[in-house]
PQR file with spaces between the fields and no chain letter, atoms N, CA, C, O and H, PARSE charges and radii, in Angstrom:
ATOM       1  N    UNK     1      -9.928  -14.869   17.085 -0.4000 1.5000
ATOM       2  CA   UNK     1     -10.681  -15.188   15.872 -0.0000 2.0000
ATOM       3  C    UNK     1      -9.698  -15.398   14.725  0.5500 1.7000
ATOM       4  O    UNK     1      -8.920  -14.500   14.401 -0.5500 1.4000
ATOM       5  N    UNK     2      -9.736  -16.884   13.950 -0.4000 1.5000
ATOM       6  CA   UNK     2      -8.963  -16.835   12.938 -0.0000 2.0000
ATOM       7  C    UNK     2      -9.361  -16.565   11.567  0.5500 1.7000
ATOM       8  O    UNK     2     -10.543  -16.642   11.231 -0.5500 1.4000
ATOM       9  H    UNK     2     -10.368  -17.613   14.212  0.4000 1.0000
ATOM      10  N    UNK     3      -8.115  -16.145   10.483 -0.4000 1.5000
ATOM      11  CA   UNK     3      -8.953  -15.345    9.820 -0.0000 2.0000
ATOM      12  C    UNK     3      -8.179  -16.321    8.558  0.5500 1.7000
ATOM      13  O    UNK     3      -7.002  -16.679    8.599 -0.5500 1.4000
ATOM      14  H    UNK     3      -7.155  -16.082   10.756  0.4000 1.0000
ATOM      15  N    UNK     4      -9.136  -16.631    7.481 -0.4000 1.5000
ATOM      16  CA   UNK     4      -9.038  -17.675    6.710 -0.0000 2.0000
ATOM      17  C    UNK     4      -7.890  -16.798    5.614  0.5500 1.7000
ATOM      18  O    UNK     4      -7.552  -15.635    5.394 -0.5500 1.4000
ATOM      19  H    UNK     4     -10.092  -16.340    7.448  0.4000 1.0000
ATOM      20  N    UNK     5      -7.597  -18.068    5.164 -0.4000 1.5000
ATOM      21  CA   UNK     5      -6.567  -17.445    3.843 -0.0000 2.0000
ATOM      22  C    UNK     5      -6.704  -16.672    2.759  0.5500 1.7000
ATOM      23  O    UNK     5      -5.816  -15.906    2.386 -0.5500 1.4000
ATOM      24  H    UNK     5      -7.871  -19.013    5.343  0.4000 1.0000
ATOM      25  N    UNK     6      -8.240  -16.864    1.951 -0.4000 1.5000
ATOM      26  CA   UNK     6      -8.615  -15.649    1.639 -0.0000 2.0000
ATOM      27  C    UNK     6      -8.844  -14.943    2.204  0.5500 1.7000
ATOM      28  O    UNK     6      -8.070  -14.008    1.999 -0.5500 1.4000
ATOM      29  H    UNK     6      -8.961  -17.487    2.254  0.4000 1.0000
ATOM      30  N    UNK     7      -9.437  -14.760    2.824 -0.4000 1.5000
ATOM      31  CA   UNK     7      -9.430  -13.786    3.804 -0.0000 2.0000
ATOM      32  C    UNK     7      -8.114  -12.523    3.756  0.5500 1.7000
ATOM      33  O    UNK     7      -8.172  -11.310    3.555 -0.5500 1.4000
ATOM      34  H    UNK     7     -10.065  -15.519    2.990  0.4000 1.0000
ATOM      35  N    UNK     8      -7.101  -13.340    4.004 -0.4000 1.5000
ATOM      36  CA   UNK     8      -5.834  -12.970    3.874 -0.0000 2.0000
ATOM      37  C    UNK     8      -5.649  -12.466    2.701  0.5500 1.7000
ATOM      38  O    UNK     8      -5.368  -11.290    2.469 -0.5500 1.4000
ATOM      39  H    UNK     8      -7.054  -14.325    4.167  0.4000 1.0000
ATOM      40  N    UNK     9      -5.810  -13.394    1.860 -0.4000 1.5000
ATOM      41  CA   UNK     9      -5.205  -12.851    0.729 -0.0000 2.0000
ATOM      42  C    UNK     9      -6.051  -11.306   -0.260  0.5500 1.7000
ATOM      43  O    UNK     9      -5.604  -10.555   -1.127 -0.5500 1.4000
ATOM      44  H    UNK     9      -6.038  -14.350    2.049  0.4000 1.0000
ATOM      45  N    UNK    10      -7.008  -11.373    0.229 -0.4000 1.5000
ATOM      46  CA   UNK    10      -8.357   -9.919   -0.050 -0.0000 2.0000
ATOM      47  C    UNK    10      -7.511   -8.699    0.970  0.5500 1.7000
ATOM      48  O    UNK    10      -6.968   -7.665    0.582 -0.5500 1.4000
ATOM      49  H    UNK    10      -7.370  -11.983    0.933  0.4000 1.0000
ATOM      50  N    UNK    11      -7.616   -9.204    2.300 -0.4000 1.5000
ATOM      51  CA   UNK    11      -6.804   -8.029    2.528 -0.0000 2.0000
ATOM      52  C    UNK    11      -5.262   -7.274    2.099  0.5500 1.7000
ATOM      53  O    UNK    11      -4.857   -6.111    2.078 -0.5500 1.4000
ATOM      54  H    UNK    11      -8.057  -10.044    2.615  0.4000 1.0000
ATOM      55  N    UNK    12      -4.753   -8.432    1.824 -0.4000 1.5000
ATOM      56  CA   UNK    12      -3.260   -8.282    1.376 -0.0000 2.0000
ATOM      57  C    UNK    12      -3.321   -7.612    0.038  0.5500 1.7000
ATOM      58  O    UNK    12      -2.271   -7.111   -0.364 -0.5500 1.4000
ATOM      59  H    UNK    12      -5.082   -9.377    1.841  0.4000 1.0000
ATOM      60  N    UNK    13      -4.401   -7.525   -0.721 -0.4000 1.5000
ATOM      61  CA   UNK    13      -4.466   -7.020   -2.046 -0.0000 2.0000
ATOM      62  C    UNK    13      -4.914   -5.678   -1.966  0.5500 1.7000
ATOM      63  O    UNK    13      -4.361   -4.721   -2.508 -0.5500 1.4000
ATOM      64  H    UNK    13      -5.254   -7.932   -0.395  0.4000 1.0000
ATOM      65  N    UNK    14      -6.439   -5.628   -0.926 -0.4000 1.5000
ATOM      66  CA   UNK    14      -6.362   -4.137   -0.750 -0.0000 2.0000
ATOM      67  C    UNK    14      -5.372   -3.373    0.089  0.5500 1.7000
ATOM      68  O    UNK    14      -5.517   -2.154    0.179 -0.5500 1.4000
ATOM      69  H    UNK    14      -6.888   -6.406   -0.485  0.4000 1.0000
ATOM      70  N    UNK    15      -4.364   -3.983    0.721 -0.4000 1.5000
ATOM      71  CA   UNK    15      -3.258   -2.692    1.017 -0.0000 2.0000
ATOM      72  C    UNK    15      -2.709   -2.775    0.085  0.5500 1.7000
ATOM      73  O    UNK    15      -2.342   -1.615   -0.103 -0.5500 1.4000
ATOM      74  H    UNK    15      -4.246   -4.973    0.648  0.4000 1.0000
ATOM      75  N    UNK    16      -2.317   -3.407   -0.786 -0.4000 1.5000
ATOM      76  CA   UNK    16      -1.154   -3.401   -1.829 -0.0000 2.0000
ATOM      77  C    UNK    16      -1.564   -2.047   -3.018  0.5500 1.7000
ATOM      78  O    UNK    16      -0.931   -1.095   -3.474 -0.5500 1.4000
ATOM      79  H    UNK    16      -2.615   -4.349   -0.634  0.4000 1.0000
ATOM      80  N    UNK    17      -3.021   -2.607   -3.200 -0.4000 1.5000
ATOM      81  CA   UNK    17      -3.846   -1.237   -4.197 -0.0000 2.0000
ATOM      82  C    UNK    17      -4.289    0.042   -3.703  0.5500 1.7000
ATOM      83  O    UNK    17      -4.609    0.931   -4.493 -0.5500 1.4000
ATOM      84  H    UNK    17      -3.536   -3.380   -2.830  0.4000 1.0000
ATOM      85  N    UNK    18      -4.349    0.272   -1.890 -0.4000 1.5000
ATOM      86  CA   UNK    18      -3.848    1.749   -1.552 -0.0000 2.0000
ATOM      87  C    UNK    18      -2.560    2.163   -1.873  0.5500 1.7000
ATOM      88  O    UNK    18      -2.316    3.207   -2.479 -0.5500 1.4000
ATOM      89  H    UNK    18      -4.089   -0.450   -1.248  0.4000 1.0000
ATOM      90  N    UNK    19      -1.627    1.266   -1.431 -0.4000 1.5000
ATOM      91  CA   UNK    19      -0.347    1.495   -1.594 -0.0000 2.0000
ATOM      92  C    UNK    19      -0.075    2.080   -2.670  0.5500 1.7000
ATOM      93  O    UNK    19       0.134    3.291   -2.605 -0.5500 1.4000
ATOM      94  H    UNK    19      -1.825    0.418   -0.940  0.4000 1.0000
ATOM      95  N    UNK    20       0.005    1.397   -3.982 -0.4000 1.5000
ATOM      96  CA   UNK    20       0.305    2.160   -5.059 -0.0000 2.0000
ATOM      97  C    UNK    20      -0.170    2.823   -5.555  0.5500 1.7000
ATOM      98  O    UNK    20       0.370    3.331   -6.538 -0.5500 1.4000
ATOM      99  H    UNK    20      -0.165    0.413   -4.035  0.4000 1.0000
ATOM     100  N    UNK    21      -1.585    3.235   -5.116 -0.4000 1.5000
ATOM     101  CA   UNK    21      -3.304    4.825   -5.247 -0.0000 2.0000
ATOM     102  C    UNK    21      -2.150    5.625   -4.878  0.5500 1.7000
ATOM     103  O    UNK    21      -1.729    6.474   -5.664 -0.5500 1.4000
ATOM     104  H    UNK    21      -2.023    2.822   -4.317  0.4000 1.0000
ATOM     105  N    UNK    22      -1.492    5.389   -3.523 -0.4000 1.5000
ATOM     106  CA   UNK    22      -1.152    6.550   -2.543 -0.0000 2.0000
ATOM     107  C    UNK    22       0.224    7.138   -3.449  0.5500 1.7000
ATOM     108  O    UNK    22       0.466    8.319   -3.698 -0.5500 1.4000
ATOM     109  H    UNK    22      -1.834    4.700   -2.885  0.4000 1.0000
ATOM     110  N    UNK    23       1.041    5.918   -3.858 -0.4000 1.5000
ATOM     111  CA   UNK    23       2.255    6.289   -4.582 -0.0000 2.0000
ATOM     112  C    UNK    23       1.738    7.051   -5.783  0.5500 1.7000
ATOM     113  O    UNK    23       1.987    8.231   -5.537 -0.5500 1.4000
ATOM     114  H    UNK    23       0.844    4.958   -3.656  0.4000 1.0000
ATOM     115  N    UNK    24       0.944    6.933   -7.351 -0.4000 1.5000
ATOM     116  CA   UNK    24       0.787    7.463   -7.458 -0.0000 2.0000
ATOM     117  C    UNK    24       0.278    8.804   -7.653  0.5500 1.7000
ATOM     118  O    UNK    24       0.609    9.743   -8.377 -0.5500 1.4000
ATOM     119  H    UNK    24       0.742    5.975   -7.551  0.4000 1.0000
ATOM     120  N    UNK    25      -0.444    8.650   -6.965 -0.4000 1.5000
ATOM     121  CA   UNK    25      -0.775   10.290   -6.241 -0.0000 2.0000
ATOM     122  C    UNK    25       0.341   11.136   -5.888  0.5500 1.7000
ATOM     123  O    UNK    25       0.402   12.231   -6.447 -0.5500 1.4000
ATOM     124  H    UNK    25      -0.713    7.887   -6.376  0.4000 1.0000
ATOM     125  N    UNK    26       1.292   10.794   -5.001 -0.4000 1.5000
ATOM     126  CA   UNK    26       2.419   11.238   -5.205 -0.0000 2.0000
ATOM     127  C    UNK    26       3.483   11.553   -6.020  0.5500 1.7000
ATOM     128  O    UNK    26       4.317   12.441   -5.839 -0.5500 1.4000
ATOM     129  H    UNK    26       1.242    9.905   -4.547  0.4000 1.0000
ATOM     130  N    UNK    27       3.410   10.840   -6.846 -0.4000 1.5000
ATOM     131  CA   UNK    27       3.995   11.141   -8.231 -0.0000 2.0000
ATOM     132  C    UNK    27       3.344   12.382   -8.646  0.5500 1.7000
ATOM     133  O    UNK    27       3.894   13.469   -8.471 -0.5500 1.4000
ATOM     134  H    UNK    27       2.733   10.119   -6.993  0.4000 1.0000
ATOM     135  N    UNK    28       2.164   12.260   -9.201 -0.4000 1.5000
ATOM     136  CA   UNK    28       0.576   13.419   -9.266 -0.0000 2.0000
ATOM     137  C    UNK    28       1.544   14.892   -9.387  0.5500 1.7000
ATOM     138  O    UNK    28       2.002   15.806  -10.073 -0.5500 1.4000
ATOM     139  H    UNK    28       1.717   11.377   -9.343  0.4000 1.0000
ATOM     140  N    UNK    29       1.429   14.378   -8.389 -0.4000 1.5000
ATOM     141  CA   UNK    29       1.822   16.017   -7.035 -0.0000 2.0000
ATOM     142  C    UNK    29       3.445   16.504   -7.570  0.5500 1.7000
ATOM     143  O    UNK    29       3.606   17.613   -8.079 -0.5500 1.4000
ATOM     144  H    UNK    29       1.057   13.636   -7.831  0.4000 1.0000
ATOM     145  N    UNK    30       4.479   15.633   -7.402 -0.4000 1.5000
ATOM     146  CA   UNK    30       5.816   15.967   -7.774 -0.0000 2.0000
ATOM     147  C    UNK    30       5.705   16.638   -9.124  0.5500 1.7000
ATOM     148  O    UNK    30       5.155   16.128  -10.099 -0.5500 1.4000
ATOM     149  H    UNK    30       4.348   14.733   -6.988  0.4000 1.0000
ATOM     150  N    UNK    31       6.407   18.096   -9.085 -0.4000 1.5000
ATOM     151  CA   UNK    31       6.707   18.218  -10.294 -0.0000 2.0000
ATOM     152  C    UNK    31       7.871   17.668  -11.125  0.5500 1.7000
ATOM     153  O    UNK    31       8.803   17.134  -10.523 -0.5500 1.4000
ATOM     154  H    UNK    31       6.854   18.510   -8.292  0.4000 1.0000
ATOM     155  N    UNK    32       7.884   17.733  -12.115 -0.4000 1.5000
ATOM     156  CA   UNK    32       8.462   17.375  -13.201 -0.0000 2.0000
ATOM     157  C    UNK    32       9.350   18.461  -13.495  0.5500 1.7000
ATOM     158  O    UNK    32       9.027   19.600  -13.832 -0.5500 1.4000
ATOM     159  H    UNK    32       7.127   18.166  -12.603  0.4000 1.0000
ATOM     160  N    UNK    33      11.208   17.711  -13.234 -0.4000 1.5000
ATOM     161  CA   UNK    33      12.255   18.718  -12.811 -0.0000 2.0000
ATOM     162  C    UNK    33      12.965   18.759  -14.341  0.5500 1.7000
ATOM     163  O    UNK    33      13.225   19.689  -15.105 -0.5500 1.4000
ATOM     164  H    UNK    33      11.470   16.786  -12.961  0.4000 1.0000
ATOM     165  N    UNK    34      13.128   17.483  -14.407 -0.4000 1.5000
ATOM     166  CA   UNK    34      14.433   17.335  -15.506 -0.0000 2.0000
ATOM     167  C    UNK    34      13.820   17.225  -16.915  0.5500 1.7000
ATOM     168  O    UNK    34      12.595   17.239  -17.038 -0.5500 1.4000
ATOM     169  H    UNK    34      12.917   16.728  -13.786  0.4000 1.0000
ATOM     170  N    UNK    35      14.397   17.149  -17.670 -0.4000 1.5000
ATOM     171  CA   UNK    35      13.423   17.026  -19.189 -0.0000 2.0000
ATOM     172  C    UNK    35      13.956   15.299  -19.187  0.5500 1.7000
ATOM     173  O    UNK    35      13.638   14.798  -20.266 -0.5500 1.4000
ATOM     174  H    UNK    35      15.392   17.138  -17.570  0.4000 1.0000
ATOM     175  N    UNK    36      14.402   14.668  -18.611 -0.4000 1.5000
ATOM     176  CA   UNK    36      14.964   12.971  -18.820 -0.0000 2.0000
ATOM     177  C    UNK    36      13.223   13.049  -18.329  0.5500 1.7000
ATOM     178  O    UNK    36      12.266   12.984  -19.100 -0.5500 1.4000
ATOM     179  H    UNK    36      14.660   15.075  -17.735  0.4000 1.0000
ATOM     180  N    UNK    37      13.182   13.180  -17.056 -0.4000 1.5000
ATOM     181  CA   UNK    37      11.311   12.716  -16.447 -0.0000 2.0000
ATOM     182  C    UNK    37      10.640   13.178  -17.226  0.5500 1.7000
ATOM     183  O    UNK    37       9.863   12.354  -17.707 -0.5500 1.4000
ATOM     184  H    UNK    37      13.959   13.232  -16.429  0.4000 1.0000
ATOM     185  N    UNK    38      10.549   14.192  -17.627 -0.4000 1.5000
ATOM     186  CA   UNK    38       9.326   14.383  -18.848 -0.0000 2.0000
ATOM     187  C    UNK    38       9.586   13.220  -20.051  0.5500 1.7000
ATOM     188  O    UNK    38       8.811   12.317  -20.367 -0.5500 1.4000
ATOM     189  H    UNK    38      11.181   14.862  -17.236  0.4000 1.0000
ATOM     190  N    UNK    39      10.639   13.457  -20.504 -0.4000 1.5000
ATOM     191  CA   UNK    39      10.525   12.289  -21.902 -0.0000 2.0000
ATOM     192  C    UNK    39      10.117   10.881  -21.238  0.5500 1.7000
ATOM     193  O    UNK    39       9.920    9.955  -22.024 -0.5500 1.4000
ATOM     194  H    UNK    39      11.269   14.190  -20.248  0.4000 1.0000
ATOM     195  N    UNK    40      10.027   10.731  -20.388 -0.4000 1.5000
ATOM     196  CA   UNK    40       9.755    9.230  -19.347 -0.0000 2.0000
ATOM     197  C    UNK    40       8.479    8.996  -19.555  0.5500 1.7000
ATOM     198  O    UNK    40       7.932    8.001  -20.030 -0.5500 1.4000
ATOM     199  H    UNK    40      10.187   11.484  -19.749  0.4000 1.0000
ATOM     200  N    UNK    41       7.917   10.276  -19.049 -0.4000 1.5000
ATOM     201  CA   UNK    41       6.412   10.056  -18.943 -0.0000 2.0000
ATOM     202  C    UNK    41       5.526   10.063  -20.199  0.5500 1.7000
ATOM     203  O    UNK    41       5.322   11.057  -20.896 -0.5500 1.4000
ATOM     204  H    UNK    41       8.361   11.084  -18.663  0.4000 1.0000
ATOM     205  N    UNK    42       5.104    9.027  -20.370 -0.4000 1.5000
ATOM     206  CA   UNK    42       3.859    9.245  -21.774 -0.0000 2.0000
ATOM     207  C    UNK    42       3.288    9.934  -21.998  0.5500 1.7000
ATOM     208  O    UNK    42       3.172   10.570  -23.045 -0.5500 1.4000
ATOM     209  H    UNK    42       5.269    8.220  -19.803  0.4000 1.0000
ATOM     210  N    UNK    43       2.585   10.014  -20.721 -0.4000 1.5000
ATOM     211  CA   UNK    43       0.958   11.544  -20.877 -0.0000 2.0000
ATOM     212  C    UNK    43       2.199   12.282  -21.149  0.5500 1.7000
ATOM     213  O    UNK    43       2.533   12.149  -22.326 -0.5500 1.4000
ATOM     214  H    UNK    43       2.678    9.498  -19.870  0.4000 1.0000
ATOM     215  N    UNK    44       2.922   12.949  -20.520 -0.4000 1.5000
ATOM     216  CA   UNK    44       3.600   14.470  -20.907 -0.0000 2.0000
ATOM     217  C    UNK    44       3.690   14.343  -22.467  0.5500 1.7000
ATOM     218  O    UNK    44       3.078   15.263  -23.010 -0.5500 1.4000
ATOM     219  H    UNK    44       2.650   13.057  -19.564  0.4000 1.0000
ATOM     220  N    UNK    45       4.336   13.380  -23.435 -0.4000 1.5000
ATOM     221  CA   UNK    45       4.602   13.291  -25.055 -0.0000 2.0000
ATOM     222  C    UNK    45       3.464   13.665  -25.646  0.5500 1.7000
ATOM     223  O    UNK    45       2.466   12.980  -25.871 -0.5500 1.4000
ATOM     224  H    UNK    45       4.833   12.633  -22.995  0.4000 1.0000
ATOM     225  N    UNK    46       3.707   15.011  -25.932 -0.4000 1.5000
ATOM     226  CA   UNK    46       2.377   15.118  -26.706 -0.0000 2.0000
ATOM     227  C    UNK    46       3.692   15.770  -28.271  0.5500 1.7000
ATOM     228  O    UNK    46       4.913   15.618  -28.309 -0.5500 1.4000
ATOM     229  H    UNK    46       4.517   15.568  -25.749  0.4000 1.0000
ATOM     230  N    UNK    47       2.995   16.295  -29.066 -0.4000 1.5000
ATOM     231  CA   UNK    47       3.634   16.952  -30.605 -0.0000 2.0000
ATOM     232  C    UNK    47       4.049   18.463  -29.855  0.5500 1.7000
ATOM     233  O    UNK    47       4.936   19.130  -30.387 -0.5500 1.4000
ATOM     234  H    UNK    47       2.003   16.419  -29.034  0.4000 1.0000
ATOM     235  N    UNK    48       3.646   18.766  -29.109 -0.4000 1.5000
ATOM     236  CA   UNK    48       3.842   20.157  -28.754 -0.0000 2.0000
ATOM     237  C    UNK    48       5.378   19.811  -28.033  0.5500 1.7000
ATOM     238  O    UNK    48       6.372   20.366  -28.501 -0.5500 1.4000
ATOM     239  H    UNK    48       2.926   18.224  -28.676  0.4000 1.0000
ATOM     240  N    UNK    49       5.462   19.201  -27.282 -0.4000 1.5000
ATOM     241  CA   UNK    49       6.232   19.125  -25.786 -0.0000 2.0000
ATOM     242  C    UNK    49       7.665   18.633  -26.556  0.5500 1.7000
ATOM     243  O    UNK    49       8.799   18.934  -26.183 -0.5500 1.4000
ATOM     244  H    UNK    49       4.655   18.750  -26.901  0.4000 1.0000
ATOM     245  N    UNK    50       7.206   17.548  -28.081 -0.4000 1.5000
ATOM     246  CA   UNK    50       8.188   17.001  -28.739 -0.0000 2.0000
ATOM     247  C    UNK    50       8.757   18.555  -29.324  0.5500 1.7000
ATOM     248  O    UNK    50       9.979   18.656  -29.214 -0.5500 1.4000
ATOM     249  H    UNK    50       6.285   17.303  -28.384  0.4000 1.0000
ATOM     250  N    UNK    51       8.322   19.322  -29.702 -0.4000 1.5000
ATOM     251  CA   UNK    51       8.437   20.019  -30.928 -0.0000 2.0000
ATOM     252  C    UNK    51       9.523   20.770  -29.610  0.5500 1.7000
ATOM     253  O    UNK    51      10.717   20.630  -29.873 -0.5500 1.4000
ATOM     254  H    UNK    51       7.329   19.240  -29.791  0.4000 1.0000
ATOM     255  N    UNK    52       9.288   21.363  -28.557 -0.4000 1.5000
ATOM     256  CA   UNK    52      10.107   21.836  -27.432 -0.0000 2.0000
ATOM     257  C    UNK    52      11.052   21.851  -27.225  0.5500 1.7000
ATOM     258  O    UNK    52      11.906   22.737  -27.250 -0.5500 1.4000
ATOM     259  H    UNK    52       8.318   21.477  -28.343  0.4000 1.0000
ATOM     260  N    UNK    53      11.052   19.991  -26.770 -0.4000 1.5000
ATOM     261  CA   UNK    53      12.039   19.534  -26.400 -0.0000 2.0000
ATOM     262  C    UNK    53      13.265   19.839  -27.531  0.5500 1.7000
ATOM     263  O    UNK    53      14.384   20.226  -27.193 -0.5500 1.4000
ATOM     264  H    UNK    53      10.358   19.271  -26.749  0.4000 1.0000
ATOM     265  N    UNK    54      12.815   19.574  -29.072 -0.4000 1.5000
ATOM     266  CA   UNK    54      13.643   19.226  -30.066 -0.0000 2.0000
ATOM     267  C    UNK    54      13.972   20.756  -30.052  0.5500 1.7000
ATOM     268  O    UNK    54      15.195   20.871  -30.128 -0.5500 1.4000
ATOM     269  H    UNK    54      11.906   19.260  -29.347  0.4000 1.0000
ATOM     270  N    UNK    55      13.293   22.102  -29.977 -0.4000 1.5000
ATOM     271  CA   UNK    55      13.710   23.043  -30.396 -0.0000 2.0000
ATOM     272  C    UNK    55      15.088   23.468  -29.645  0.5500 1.7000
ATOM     273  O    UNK    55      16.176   23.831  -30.090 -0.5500 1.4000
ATOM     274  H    UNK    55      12.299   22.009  -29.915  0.4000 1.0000
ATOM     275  N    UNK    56      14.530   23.247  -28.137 -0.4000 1.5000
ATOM     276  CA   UNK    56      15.590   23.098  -27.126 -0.0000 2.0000
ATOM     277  C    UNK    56      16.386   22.804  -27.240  0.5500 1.7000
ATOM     278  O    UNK    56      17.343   23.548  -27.021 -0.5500 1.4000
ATOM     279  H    UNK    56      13.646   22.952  -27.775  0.4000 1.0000
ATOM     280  N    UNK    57      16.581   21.323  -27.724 -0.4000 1.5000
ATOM     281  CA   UNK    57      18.241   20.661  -27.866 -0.0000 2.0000
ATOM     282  C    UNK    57      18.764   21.742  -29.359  0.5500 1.7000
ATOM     283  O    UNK    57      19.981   21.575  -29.284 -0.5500 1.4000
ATOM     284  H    UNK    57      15.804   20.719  -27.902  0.4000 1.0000
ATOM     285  N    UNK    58      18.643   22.285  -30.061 -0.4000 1.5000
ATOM     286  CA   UNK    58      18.555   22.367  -31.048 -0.0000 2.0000
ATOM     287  C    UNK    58      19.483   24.032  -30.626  0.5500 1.7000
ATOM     288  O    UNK    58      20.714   24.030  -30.590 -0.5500 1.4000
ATOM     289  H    UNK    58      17.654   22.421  -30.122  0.4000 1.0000
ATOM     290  N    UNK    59      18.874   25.006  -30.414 -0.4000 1.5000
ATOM     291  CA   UNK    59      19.291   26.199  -29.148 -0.0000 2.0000
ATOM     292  C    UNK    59      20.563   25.584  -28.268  0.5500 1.7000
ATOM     293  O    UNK    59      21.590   26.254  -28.162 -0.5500 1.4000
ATOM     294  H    UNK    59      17.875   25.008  -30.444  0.4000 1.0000
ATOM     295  N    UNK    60      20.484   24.705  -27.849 -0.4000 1.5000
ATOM     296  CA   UNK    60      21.636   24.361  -26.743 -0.0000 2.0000
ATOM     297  C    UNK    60      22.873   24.183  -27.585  0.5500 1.7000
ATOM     298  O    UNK    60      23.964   24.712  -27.375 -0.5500 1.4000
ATOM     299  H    UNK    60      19.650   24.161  -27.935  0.4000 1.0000
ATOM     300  N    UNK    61      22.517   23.272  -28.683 -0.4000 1.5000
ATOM     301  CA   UNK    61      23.552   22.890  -29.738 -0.0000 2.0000
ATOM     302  C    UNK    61      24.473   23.904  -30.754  0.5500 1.7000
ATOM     303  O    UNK    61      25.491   23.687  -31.412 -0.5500 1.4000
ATOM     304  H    UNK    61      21.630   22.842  -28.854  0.4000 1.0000
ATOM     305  N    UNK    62      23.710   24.996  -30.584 -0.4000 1.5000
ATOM     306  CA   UNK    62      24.042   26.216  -31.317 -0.0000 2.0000
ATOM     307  C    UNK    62      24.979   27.470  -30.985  0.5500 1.7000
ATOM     308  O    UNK    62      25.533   28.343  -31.653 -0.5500 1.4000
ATOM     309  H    UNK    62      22.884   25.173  -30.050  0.4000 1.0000
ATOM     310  N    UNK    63      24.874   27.085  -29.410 -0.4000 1.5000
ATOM     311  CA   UNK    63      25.402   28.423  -28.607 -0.0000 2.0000
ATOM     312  C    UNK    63      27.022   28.254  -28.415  0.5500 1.7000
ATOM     313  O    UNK    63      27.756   27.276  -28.274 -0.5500 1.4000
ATOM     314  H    UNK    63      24.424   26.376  -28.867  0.4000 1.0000
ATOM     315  N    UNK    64      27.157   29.155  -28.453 -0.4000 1.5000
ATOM     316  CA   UNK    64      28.568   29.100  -28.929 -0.0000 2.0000
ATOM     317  C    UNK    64      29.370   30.014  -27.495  0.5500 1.7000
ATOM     318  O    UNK    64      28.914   31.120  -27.206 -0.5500 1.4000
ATOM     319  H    UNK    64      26.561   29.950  -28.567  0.4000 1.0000
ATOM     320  N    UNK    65      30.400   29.509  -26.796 -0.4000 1.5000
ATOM     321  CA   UNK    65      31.218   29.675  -25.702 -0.0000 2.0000
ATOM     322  C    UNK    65      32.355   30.422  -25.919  0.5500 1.7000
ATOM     323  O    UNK    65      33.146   30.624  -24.998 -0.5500 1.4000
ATOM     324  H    UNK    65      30.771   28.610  -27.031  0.4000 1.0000
């Protein structure tokens, strides 16, 4: 049975849009290691996470060896 080009091309789109459901879902799931991936991610930027981050660098910059 041959299967027409749309045809083709409908299926080729729904694997492509599990595909990247499945990827990010996986992302989802990974936590968030480094503070580079957090500043990456949008949703994470909130005023709180900024205020953190900045206090953080801020502490790191201070300590004295």
């Amino acid at each position: 049975m041959k299967r027409t080009a749309e045809c083709e091309r409908k299926r080729r789109r729904e694997r492509e849009r599990d595909e990247t459901e499945s990827e990010r879902e996986k992302e989802k799931k990974r936590p968030i290691r480094t503070r580079d991936e957090l500043e990456m991610t949008s949703s994470a930027r909130t005023p709180l996470t900024d205020y953190f981050l900045q206090s953080k660098a801020i502490r790191m910059t201070n300590c004295v060896v």
